[in-house]
C-alpha positions, 0 to 999 in steps of 0.5 A: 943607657940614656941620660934622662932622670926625674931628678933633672932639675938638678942638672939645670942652669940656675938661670932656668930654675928663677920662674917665681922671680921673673916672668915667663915668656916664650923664650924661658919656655923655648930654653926649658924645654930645649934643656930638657931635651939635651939629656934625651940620648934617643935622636929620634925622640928629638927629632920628632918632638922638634917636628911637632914644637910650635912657637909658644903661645898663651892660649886661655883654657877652663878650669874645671876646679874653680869658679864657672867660667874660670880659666887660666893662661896656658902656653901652648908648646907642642901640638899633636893634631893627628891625636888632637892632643898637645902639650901646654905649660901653666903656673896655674891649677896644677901647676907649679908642681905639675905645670906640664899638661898634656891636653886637647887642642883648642880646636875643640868644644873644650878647651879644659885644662883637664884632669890631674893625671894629665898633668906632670913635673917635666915636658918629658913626662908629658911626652912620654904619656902622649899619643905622639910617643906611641908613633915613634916605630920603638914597640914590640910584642914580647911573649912572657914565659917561665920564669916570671917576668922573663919576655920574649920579643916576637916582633919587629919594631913598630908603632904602638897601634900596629904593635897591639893590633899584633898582639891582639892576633896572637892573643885570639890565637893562643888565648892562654899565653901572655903577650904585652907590647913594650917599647923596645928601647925602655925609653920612658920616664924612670931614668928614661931608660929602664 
């Protein structure tokens, strides 16, 4: 069992948690995200997020709420190019509730903050929900079968695309059967294991 929680502010040095009386700076940043990864138990999680960190950077980025021409800092933390996705942190928009953003790369037309459902409470969260997530080899195909909700592996494990490629074959095979494709280690962000 892995010892991720949403309720992991908690568990943060009281150092950390002082962002509405300080600045935020790169290293602050650096500090909250490497906090956050002490609690993930998967060492391939890390590994990969730690391949894709970049040194923070302050990247202006339109909000679409406001005023034409708006824009808030954002600080850029991790960078997806094969999804053209990463992730940012800001104070603004929807922040400081949900100040992780999980957003396109500016090395594109839009440079938008984006929606409301792109944004979350914690970097882990952001992750979770990236395309980046979906490449660690930790998915399987599962036949559900009597009684409900009992799931059956059928696969190995893969990435998410390979995985619900699998799962497609098997659906055009056997279209009255139930197949769903899950991370085989329950890694996500309920307890991060479930």
């Amino acid at each position: 069992m892995g010892a991720w929680s949403k309720e992991y502010w908690h568990d943060l040095p009281s150092s950390l948690l002082t962002v509405a009386v300080m600045s935020i700076t790169a290293d602050y940043l650096r500090q909250l995200v490497e906090a956050e990864l002490s609690k993930v138990s998967d060492p391939q999680v890390v590994s990969q997020i730690h391949l894709f960190l970049l040194q923070p950077r302050i990247i202006e980025r339109n909000w679409d709420y406001g005023e034409p021409g708006q824009t808030y800092p954002c600080w850029s933390l991790l960078d997806h190019p094969a999804s053209n996705t990463g992730i940012v942190y800001c104070q603004k928009g929807f922040g400081p509730r949900r100040p992780w953003g999980l957003v396109g790369l500016v090395n594109t037309e839009d440079s938008s903050m984006g929606m409301d459902s792109g944004w979350f409470d914690s970097f882990m969260a952001a992750y979770f929900e990236s395309w980046l997530f979906g490449e660690l080899p930790i998915w399987k195909v599962f036949r559900v079968v009597d009684p409900p909700g009992q799931n059956v592996p059928l696969t190995e494990e893969s990435d998410l695309d390979s995985a619900w490629t699998r799962a497609e074959e098997l659906r055009a095979t056997e279209s009255c059967a139930e197949y769903r494709v899950l991370n085989a280690r329950g890694l996500g962000i309920s307890g991060f294991q479930h």
